[in-house]
MIKEVO-803136 format. One line per 10 residues: their letters; for each residue x, y negated, z of N, C-alpha, C. Coordinates in pm, 1 decimal. Each point is the difference from the previous one (the first is absolute). Layout:
! residues N
A = X Y Z X Y Z X Y Z  ...
This chain:
! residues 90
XXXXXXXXXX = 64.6 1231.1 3942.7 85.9 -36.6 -111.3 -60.3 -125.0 -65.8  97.5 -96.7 -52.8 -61.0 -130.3 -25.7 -69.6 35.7 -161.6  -96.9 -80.8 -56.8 -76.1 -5.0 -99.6 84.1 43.6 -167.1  128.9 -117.6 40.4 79.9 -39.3 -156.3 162.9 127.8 81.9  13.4 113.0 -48.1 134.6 94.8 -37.0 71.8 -47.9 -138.4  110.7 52.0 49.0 84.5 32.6 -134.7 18.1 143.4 30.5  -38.8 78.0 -120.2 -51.0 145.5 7.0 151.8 60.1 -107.9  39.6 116.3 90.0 181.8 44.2 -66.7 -63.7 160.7 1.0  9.8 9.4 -112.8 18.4 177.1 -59.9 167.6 19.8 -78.2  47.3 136.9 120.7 105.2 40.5 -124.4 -47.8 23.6 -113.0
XXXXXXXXXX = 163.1 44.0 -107.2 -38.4 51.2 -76.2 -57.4 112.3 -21.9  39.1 111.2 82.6 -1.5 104.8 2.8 -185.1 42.3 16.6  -29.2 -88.9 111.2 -184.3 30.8 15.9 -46.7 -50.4 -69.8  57.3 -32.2 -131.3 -139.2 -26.9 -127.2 45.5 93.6 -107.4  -102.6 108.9 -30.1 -9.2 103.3 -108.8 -86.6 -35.1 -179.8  16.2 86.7 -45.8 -95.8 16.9 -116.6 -81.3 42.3 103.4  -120.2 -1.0 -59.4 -107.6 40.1 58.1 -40.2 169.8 -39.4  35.1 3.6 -144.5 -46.2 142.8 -54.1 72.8 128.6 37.9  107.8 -57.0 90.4 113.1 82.4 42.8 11.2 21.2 129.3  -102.6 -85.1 82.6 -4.1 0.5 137.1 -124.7 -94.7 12.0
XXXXXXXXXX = -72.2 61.2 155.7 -91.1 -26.5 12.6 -22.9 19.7 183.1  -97.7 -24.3 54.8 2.2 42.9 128.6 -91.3 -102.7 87.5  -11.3 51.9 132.1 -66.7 -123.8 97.3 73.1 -86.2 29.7  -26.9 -166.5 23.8 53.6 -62.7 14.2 63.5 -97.5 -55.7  -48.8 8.0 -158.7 62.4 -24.0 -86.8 -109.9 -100.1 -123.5  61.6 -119.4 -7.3 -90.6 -92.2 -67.1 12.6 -7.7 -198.4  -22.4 20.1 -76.7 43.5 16.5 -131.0 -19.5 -144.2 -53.8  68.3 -34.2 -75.9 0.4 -120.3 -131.3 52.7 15.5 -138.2  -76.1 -63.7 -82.9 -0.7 -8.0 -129.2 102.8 -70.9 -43.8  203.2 15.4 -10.3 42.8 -148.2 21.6 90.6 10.0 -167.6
XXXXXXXXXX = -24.3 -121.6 -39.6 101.0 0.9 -106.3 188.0 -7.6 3.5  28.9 161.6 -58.9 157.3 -31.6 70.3 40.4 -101.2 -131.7  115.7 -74.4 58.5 66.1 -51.7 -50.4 140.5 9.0 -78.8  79.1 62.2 99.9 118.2 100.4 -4.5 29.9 118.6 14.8  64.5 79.7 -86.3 -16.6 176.7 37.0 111.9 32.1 -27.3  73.6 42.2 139.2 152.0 13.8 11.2 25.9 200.7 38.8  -8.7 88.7 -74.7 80.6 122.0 13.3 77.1 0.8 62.7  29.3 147.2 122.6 152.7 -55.1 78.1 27.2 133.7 20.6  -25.8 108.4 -61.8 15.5 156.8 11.4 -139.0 44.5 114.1  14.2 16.9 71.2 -118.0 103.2 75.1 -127.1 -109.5 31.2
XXXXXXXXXX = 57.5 -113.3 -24.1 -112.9 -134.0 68.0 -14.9 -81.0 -105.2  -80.3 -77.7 -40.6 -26.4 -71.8 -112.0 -44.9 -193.5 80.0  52.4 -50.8 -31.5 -47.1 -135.2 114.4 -101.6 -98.3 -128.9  -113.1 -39.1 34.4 -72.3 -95.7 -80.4 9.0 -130.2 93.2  -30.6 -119.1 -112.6 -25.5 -88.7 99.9 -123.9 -63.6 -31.1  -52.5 -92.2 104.4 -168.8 -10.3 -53.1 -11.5 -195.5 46.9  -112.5 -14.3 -8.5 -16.4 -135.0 76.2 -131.6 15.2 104.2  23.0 -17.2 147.5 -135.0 -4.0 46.5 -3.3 -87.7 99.2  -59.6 -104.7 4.3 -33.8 -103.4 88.2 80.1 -91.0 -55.8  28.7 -8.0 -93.5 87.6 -120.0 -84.6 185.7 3.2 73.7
XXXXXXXXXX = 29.2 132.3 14.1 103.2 72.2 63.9 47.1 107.7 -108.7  151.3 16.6 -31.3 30.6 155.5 -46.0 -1.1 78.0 100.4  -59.9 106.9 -12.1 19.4 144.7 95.1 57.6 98.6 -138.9  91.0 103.7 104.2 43.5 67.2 -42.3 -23.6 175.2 16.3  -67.4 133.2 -51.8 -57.9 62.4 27.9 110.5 112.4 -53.4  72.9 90.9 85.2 42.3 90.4 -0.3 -52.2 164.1 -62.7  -31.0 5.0 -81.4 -80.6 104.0 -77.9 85.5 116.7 -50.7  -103.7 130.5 5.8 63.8 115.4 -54.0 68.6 -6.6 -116.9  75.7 69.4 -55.1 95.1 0.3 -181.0 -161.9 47.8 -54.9  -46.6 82.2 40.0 -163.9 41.0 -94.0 -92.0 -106.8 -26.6
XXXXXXXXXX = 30.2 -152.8 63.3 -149.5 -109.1 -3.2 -18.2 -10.4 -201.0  -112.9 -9.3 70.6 -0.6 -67.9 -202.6 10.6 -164.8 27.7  45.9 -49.1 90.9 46.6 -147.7 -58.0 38.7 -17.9 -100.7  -61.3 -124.7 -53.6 66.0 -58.1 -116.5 2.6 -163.1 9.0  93.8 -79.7 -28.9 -8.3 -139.4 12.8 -76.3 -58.4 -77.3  -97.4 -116.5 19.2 -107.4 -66.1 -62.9 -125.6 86.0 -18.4  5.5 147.0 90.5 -106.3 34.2 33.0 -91.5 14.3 126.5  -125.2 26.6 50.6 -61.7 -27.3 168.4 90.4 205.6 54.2  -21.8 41.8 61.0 3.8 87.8 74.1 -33.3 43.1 101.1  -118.1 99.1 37.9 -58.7 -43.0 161.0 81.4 24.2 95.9
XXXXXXXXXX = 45.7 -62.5 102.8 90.9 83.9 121.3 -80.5 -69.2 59.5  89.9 117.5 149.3 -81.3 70.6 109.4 131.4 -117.3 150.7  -49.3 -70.0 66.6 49.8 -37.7 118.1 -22.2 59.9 128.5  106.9 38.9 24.2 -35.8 70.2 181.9 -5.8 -126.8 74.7  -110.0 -47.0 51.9 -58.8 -119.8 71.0 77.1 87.7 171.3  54.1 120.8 -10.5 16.9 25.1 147.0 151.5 -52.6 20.5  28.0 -44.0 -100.7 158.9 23.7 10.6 83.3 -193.0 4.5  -158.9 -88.8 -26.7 53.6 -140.5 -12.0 18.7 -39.8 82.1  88.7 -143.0 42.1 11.4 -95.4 78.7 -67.2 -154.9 -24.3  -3.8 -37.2 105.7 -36.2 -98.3 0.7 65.8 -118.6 80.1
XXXXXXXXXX = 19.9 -133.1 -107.9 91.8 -122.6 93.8 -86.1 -121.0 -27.6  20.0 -58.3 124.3 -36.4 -156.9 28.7 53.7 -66.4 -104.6  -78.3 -69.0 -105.9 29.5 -84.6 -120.5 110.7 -172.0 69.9  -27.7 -1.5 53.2 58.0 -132.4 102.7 153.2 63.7 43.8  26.9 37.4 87.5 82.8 113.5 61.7 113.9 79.0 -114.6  -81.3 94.6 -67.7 41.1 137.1 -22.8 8.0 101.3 117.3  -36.4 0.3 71.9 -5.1 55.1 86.8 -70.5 147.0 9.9  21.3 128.8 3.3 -81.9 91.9 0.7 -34.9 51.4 132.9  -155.2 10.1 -93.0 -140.5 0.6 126.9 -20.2 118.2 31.0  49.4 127.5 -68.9 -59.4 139.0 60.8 151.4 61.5 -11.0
């Protein structure tokens, strides 16, 4: 795999952290930005790599906007594309 990815997580494989946990799974400290309620799913949005991502979260997260929150990434579940291309590598 070449050096420089463009690294793609759904929404769905990024959690609160305090609500899920497991192998495989990388945690960050991220400041959400946006905190959108949607009945059973709650969607935040964050900034990481100078990118919005969008993190699909339980109705229970304690998100709050303009605060950090640790979540949890399933690193098993990403893709990866050729920055040149777009092209996906796995």
């Amino acid at each position: 795999m070449p050096e420089d990815v463009i690294l793609g997580v759904r929404p769905e494989d990024i959690a609160d952290a305090s609500l899920r946990g497991g192998e495989g799974r990388q945690e960050a400290d991220c400041l959400i930005d946006i905190v959108e309620p949607a009945g059973a799913d709650t969607f935040a949005v964050m900034q990481l790599g100078g990118k919005h991502v969008t993190a699909r979260l339980h109705a229970e997260t304690g998100a709050v906007a303009g605060q950090n929150l640790n979540l949890v990434f399933d690193l098993g579940k990403v893709s990866y594309f050729a920055p040149e291309t777009g092209e996906r590598l796995n």
